[in-house]
Biopython code that builds the backbone (N, CA, C, O; Angstrom):
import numpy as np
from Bio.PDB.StructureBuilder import StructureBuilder

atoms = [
    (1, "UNK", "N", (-6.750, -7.567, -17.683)),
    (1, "UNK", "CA", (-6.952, -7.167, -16.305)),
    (1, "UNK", "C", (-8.392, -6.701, -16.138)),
    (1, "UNK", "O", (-8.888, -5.830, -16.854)),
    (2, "UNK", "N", (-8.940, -7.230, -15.305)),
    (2, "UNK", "CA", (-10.937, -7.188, -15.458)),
    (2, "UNK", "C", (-10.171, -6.264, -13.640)),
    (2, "UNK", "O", (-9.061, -6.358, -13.117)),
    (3, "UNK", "N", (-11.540, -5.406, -13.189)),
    (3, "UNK", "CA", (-11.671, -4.810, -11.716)),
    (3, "UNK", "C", (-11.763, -6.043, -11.055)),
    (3, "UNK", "O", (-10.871, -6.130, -10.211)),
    (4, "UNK", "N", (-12.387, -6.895, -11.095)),
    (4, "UNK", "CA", (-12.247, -8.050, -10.307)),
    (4, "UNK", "C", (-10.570, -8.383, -9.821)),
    (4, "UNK", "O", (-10.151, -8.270, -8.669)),
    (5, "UNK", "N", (-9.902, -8.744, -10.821)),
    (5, "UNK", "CA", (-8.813, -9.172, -10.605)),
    (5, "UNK", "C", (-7.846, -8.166, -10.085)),
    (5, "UNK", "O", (-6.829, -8.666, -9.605)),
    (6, "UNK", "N", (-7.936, -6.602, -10.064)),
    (6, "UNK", "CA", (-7.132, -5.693, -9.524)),
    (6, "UNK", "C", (-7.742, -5.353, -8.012)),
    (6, "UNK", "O", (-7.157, -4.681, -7.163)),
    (7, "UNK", "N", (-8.986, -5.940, -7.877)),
    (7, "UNK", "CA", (-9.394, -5.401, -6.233)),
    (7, "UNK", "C", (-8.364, -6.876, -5.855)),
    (7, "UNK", "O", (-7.494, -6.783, -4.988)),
    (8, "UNK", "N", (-8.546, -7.910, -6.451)),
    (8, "UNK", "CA", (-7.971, -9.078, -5.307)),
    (8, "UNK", "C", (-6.441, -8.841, -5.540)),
    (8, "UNK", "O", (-5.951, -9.555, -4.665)),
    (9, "UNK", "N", (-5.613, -8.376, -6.072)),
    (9, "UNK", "CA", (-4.079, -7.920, -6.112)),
    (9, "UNK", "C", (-4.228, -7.121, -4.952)),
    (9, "UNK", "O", (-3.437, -7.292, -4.025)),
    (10, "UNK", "N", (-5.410, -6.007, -4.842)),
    (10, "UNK", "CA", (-5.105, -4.768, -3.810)),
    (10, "UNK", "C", (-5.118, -5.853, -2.883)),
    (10, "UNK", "O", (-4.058, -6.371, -2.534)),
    (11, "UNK", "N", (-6.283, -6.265, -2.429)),
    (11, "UNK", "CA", (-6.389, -7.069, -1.082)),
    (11, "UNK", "C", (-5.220, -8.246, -1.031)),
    (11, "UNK", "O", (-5.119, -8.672, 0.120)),
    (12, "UNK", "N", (-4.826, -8.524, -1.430)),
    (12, "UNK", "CA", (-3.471, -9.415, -1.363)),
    (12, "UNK", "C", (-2.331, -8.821, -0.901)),
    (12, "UNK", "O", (-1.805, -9.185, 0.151)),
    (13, "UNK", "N", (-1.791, -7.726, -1.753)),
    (13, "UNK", "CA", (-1.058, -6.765, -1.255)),
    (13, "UNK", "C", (-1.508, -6.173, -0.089)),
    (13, "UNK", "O", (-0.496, -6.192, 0.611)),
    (14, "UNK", "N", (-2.250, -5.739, 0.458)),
    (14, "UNK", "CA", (-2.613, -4.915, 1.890)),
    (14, "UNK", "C", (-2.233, -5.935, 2.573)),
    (14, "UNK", "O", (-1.289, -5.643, 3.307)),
    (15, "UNK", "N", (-2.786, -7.726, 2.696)),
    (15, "UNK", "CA", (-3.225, -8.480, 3.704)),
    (15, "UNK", "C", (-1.630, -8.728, 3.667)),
    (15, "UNK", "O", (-1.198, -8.845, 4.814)),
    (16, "UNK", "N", (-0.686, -8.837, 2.727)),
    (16, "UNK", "CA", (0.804, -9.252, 2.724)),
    (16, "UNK", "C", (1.530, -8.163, 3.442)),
    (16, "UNK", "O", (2.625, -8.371, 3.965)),
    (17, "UNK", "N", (0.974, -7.083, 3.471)),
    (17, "UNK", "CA", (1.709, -5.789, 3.681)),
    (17, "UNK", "C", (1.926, -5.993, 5.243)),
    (17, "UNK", "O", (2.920, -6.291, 5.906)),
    (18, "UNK", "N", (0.706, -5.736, 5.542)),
    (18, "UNK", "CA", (0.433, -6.534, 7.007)),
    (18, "UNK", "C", (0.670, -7.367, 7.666)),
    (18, "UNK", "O", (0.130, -7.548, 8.757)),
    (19, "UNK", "N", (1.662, -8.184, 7.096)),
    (19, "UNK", "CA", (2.297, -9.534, 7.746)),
    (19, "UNK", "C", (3.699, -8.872, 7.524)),
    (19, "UNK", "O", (4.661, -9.332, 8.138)),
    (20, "UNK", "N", (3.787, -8.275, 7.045)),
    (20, "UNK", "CA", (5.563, -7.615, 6.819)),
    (20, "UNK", "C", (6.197, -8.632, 5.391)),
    (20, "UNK", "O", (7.387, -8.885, 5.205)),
    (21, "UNK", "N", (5.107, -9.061, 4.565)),
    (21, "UNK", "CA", (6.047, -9.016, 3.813)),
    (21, "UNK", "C", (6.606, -8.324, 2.611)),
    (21, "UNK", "O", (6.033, -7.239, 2.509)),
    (22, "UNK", "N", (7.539, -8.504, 1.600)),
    (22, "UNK", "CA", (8.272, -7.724, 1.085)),
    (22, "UNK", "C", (8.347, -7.920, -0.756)),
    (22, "UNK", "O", (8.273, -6.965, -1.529)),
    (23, "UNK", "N", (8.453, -8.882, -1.037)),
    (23, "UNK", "CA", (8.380, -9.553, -2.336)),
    (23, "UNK", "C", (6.892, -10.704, -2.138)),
    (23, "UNK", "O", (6.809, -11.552, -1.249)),
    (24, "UNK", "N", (5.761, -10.423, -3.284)),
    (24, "UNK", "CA", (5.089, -11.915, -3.012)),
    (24, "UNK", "C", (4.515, -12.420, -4.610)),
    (24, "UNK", "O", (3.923, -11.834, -5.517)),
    (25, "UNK", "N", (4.984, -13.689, -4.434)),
    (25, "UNK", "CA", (4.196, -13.681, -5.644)),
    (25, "UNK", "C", (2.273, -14.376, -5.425)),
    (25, "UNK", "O", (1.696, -15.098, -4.612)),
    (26, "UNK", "N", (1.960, -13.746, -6.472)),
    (26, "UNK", "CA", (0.300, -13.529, -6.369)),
    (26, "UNK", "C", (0.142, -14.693, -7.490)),
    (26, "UNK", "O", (0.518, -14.407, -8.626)),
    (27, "UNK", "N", (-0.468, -16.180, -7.210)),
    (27, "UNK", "CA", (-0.814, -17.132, -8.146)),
    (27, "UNK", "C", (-2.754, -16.912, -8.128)),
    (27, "UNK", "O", (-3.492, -17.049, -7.152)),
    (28, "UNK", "N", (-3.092, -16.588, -9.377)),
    (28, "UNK", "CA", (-4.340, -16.974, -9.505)),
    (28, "UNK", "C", (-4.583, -17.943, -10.741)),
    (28, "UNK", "O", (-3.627, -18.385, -11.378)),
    (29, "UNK", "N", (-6.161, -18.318, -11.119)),
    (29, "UNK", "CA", (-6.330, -19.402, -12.127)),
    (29, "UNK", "C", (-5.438, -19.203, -13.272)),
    (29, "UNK", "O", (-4.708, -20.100, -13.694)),
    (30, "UNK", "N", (-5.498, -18.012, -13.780)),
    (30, "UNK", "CA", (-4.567, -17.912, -15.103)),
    (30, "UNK", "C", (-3.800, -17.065, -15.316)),
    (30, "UNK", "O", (-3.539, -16.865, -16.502)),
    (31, "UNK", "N", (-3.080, -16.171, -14.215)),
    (31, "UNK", "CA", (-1.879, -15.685, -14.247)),
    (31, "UNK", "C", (-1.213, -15.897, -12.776)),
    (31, "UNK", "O", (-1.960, -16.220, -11.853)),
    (32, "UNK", "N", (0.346, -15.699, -12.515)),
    (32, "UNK", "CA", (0.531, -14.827, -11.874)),
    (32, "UNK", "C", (1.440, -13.772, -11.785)),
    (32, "UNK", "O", (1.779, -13.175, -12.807)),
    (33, "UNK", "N", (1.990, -13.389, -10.392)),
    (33, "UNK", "CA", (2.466, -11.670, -10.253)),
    (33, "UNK", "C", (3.024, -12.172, -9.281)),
    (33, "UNK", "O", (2.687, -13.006, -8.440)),
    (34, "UNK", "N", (4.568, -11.156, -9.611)),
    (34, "UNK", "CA", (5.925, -10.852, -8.614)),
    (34, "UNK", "C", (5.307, -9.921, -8.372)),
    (34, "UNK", "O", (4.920, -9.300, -9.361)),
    (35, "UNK", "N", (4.915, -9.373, -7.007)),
    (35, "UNK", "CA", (4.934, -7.663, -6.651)),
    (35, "UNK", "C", (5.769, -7.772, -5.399)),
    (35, "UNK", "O", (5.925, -8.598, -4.499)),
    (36, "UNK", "N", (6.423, -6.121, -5.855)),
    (36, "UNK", "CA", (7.137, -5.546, -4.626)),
    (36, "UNK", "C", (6.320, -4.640, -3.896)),
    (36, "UNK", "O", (6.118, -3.467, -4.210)),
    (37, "UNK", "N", (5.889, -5.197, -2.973)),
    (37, "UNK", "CA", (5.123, -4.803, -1.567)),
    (37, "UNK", "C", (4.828, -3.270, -1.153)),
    (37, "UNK", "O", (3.862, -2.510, -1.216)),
    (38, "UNK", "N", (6.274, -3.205, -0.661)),
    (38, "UNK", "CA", (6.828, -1.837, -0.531)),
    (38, "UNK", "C", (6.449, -0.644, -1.286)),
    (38, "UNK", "O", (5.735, 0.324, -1.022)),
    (39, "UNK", "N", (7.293, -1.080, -2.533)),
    (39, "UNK", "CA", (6.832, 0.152, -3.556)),
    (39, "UNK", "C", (5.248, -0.099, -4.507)),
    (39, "UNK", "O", (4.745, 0.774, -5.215)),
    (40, "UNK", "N", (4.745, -1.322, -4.322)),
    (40, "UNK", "CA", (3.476, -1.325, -4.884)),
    (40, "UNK", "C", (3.393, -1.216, -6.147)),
    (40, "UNK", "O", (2.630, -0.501, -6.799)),
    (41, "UNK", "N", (4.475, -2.193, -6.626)),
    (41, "UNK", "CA", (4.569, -2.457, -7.828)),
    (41, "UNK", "C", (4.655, -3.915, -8.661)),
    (41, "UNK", "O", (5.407, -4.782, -8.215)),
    (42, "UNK", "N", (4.042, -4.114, -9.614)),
    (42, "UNK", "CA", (4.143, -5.380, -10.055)),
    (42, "UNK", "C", (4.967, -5.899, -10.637)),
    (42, "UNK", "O", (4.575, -6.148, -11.777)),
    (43, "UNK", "N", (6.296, -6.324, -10.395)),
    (43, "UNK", "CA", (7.400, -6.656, -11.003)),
    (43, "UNK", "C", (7.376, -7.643, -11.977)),
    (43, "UNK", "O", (8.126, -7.375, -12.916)),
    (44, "UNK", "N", (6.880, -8.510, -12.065)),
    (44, "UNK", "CA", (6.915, -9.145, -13.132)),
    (44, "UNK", "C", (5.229, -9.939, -13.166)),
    (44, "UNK", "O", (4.676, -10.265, -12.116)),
    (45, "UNK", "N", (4.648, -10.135, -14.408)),
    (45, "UNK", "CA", (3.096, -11.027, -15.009)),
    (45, "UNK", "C", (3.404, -12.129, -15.231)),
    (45, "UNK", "O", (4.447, -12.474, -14.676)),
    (46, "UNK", "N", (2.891, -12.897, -15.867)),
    (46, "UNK", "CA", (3.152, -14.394, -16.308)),
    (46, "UNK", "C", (1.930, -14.990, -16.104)),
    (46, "UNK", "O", (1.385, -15.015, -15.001)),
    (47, "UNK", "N", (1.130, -15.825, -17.836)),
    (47, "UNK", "CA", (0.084, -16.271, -17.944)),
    (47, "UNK", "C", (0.148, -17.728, -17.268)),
    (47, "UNK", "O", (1.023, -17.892, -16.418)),
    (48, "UNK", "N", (-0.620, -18.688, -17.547)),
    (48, "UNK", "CA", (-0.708, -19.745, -17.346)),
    (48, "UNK", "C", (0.527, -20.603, -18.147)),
    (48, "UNK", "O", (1.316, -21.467, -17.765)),
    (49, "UNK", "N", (0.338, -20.059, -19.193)),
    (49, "UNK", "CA", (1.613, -21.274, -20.068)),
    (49, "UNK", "C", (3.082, -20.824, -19.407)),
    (49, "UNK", "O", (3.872, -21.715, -19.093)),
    (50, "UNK", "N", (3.399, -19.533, -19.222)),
    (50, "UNK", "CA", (4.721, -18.993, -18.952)),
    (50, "UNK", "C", (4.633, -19.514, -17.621)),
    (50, "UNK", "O", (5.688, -19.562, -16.989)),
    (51, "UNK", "N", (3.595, -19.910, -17.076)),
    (51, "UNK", "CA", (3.822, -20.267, -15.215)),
    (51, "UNK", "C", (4.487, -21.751, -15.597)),
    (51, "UNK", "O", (4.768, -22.359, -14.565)),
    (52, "UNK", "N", (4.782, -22.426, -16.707)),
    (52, "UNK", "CA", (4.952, -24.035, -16.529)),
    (52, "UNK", "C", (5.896, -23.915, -16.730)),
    (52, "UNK", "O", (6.337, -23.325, -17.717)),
    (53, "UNK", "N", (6.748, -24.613, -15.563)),
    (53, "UNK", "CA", (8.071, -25.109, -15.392)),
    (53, "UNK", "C", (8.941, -23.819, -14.946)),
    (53, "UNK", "O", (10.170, -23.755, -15.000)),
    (54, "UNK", "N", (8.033, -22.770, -14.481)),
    (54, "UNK", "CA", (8.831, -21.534, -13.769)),
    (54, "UNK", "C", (9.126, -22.359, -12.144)),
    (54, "UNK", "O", (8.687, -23.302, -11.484)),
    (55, "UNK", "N", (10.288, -21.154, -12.061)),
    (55, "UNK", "CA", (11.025, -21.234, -10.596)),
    (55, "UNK", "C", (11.063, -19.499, -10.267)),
    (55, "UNK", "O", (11.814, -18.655, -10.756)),
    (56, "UNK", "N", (10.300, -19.381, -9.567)),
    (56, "UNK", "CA", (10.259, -18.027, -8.555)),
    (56, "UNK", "C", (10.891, -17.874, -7.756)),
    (56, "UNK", "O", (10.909, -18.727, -6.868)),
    (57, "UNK", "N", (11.734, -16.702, -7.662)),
    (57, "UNK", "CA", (12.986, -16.608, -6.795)),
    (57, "UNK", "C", (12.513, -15.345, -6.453)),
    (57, "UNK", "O", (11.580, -14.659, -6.871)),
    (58, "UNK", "N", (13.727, -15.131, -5.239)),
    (58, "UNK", "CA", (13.642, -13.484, -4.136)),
    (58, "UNK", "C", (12.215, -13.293, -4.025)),
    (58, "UNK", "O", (11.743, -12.199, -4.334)),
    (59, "UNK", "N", (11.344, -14.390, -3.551)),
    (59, "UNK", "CA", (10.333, -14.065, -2.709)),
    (59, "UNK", "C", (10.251, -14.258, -1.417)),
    (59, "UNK", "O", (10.981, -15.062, -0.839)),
    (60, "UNK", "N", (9.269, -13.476, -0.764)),
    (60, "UNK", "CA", (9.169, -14.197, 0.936)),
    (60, "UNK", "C", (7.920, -14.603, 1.188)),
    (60, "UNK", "O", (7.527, -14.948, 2.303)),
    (61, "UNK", "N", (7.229, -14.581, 0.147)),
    (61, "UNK", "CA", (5.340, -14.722, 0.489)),
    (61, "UNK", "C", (5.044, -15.284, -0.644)),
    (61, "UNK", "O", (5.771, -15.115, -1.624)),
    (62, "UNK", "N", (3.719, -16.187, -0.703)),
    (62, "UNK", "CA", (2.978, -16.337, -1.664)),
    (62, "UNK", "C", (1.571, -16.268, -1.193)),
    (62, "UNK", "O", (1.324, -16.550, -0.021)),
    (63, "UNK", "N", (0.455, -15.848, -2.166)),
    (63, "UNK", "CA", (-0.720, -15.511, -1.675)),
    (63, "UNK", "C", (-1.584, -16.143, -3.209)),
    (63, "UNK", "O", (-1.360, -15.788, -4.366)),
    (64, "UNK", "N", (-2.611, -17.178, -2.719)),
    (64, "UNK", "CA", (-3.569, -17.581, -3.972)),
    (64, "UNK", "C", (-4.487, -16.735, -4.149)),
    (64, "UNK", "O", (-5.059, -16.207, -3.196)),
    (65, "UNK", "N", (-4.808, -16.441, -5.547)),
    (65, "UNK", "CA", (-5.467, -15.298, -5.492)),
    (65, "UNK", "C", (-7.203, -15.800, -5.519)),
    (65, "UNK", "O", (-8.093, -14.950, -5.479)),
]
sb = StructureBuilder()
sb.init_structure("model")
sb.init_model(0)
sb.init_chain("A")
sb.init_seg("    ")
for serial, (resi, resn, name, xyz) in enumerate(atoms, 1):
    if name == "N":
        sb.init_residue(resn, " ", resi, " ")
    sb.init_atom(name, np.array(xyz, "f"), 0.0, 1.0, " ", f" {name:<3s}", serial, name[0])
structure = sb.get_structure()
């Protein structure tokens, strides 16, 4: 986790927050993130290899990071 990559989670989360949503997952180049909105928490990570052949469920948003 570099500051780079935790300011663009914040700003993802705020700009999602702001649309009302609730669950999002956050895809960037080589990870991504389940966060719950609400409580401002990152529910689940996942690198690039663990992203292949995933299926993301109980989301309502996605945001590229």
């Amino acid at each position: 986790m570099t500051d780079t990559l935790i300011d663009k989670l914040n700003t993802a989360a705020d700009n999602a927050r702001d649309k009302g949503a609730k669950d999002v997952v956050m895809i960037g180049s080589d990870a991504a993130f389940i966060v719950n909105i609400p409580n401002n928490i990152v529910i689940t990570a996942m690198n690039g290899n663990e992203m292949k052949n995933s299926i993301f469920t109980n989301i309502d948003s996605a945001v590229l990071l």
